[in-house]
ROLO-452170 format. One record per residue (C-alpha): x, y, z. Coordinates in steps of 0.1 Angstrom, whole numbers, plus 5000, padded with zeros to 4 digits. Layout:
REM ROLO-452170
[mido [X; Y; Z]]
...
This chain:
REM ROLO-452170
[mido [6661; 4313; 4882]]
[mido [6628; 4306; 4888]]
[mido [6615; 4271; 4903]]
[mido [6586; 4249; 4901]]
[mido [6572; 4228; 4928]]
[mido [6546; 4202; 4925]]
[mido [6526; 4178; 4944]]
[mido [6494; 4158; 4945]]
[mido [6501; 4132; 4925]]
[mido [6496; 4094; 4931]]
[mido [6473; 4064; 4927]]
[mido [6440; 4069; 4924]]
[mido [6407; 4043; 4914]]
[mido [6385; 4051; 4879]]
[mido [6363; 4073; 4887]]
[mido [6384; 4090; 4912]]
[mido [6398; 4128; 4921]]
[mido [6431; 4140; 4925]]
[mido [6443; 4177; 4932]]
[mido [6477; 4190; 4918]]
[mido [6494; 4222; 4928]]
[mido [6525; 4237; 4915]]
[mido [6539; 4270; 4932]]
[mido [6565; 4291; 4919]]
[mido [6594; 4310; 4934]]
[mido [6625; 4330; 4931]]
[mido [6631; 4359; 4904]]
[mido [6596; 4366; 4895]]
[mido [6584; 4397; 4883]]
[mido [6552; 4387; 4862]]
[mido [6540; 4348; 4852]]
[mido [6520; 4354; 4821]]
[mido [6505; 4318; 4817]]
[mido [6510; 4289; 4841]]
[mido [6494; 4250; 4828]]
[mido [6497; 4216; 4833]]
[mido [6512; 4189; 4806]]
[mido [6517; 4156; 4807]]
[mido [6536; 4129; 4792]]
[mido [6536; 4088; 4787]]
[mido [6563; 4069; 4777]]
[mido [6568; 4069; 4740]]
[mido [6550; 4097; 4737]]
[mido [6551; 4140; 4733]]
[mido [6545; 4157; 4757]]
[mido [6511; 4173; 4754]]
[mido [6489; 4202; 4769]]
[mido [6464; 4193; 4796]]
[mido [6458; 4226; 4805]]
[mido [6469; 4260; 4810]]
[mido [6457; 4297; 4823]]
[mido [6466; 4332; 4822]]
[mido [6469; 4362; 4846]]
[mido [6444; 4372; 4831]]
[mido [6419; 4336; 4845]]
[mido [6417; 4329; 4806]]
[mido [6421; 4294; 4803]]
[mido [6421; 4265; 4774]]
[mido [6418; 4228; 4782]]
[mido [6426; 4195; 4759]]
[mido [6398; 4184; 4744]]
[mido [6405; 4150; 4766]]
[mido [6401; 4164; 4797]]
[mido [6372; 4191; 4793]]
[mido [6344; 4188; 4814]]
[mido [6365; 4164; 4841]]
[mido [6397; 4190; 4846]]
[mido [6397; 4226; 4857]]
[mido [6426; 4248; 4865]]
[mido [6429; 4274; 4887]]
[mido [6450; 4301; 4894]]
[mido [6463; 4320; 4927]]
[mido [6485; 4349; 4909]]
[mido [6496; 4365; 4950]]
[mido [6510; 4335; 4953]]
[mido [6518; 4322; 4919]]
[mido [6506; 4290; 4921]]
[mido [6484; 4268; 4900]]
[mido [6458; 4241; 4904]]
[mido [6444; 4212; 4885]]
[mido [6415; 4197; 4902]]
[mido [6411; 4161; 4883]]
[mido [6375; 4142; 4885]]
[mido [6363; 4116; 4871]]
[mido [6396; 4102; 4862]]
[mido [6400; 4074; 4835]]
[mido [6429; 4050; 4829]]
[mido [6437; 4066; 4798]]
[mido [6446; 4097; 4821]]
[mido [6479; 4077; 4837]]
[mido [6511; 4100; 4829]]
[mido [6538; 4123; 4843]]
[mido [6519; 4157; 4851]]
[mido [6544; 4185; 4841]]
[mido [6538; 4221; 4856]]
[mido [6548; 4251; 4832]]
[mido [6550; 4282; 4838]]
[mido [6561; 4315; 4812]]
[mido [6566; 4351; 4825]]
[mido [6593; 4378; 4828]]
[mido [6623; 4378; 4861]]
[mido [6618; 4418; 4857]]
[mido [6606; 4449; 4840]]
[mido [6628; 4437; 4808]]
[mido [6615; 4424; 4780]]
[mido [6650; 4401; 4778]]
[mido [6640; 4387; 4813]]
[mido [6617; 4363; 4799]]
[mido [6615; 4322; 4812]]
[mido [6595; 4295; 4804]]
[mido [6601; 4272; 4834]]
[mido [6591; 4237; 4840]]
[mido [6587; 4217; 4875]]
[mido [6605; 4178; 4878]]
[mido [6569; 4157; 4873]]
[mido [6545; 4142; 4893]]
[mido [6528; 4111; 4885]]
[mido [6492; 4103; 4886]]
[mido [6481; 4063; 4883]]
[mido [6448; 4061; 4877]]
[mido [6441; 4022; 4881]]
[mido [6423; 3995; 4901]]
């Protein structure tokens, strides 16, 4: 099993900055690509961003130029530093994360943490 734990969400003003971090833990041999989705009721839910091991990274189109992730691979975590927030932005933040439990190719996961939500309202 392999678990997702996020945090830094909340309510934050137009205009404003918010920090999210997700960590991962348990059997993890190799995380091939953590990112960042997010969902609004009614709706899919859709990539924000996401990196590689290898620091590679691709962004919705929405968010480049505001968001940028970042990746700590000794400690498998991930971060989305969020500026210049808009209302449009308001959503359940979902971390992902996609690797292998060990030196199988059949050990493979594609894990997801429970949501955090960013508010992004006066």
């Amino acid at each position: 099993q392999v678990q997702l734990v996020e945090s830094g969400g909340g309510l934050v003003q137009p205009g404003g900055s918010l920090r999210l971090s997700c960590a991962a833990s348990g059997s993890v041999f190799r995380i091939v690509s953590m990112g960042w989705y997010r969902q609004t009721p009614g709706n899919e839910r859709e990539l924000v961003a996401r990196v590689t091991s290898g620091h590679n990274t691709d962004y919705a189109d929405s968010v480049k130029g505001r968001f940028t992730i970042a990746r700590d691979n000794a400690m498998n975590t991930v971060y989305l530093q969020m500026d210049s927030l808009k209302p449009e932005d308001t959503a359940v933040y979902y971390c992902n994360a996609m690797g292998y439990r060990d030196y199988s190719a059949f050990s493979s996961f594609d894990s997801w943490g429970q949501g955090t939500q960013v508010t992004v309202s006066s």
